[in-house]
C-alpha positions in Angstrom: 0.0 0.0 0.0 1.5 3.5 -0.6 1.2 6.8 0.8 2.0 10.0 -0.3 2.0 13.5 1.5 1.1 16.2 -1.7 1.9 20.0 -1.2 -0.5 22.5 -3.2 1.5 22.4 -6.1 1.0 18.6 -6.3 4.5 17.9 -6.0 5.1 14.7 -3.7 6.7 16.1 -0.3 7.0 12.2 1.5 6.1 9.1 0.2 5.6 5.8 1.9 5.2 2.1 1.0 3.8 -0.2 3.8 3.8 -3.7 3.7 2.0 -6.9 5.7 2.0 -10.6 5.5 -1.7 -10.5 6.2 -4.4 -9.1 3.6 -4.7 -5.3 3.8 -7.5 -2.7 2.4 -8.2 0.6 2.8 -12.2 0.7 3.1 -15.0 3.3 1.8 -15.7 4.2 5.3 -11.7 4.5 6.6 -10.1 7.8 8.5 -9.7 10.6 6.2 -5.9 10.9 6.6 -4.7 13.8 9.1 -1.4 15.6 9.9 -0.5 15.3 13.5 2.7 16.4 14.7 3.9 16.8 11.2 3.4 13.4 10.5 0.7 11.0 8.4 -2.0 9.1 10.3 -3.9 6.2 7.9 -6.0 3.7 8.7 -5.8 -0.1 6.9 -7.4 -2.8 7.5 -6.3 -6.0 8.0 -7.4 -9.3 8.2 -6.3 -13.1 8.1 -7.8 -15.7 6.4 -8.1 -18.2 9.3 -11.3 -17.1 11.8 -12.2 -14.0 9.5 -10.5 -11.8 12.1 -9.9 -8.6 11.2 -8.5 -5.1 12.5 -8.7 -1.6 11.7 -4.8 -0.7 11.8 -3.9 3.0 12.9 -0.5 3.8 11.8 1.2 7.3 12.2 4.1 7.4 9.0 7.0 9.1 10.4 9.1 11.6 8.5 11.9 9.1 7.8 9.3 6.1 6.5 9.4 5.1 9.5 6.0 3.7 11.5 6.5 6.3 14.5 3.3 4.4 16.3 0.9 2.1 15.2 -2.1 0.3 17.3 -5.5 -1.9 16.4 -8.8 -1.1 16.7 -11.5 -3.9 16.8 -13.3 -3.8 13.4 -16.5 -5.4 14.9 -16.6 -2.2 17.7 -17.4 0.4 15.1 -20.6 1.8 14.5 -22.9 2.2 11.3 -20.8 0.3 9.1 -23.2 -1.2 6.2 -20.6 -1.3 3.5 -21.7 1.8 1.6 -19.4 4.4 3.4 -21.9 6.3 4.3 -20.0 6.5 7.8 -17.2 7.4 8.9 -16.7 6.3 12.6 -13.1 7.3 13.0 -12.0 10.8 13.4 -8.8 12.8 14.2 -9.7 16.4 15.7 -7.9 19.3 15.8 -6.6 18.4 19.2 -4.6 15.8 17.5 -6.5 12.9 19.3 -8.5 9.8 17.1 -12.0 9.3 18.5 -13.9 6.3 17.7 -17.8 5.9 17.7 -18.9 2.7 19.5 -21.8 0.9 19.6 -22.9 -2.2 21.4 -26.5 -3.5 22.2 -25.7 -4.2 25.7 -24.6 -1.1 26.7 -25.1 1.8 23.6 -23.1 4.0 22.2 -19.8 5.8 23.4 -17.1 7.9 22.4 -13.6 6.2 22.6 -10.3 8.8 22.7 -6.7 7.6 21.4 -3.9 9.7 22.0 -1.7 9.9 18.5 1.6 11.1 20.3 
């Protein structure tokens, strides 16, 4: 999968090319990627063939290609999601933090916060 950070001009500022052993998509309803810090954050997803397991991978692309921090979000633990991308569940603000809408029938719907430092 590659990444590319554009200036007005439409010249390519940073580029970089991420890699997985496991099967990896970006989705009609992933993050709309943000600066933070200066640096990329994306959203794949990732899944494995064996269970159907699957992930929604947050990785912030460092400067020097590097992955400065990456974590997983459960897939199944995001709300509205019918396939049409008609929702987008995960957010960065302009306080550089990723928030999450949750939704579960047991106990409703919350707002998770992830700090992207």
């Amino acid at each position: 999968m590659h990444f590319a950070l554009v200036d007005r001009a439409g010249k390519v500022v940073r580029a970089w090319r991420v890699t997985s052993g496991t099967q990896m998509a970006l989705t009609p309803s992933a993050l709309t990627p943000a600066i933070v810090g200066g640096q990329l954050i994306v959203q794949l997803d990732v899944s494995r063939q064996t269970g159907a397991l699957s992930e929604h991978m947050i990785l912030r692309l460092g400067q020097s290609g590097s992955i400065g921090k990456r974590f997983s979000l459960a897939a199944n633990a995001v709300c509205c999601y019918d396939g049409t991308g008609a929702s987008t569940p995960l957010r960065v603000a302009s306080d550089g933090r990723l928030y999450q809408l949750r939704t579960d029938p047991k106990t409703g719907a919350r707002v998770a916060r992830y700090s992207l430092r």
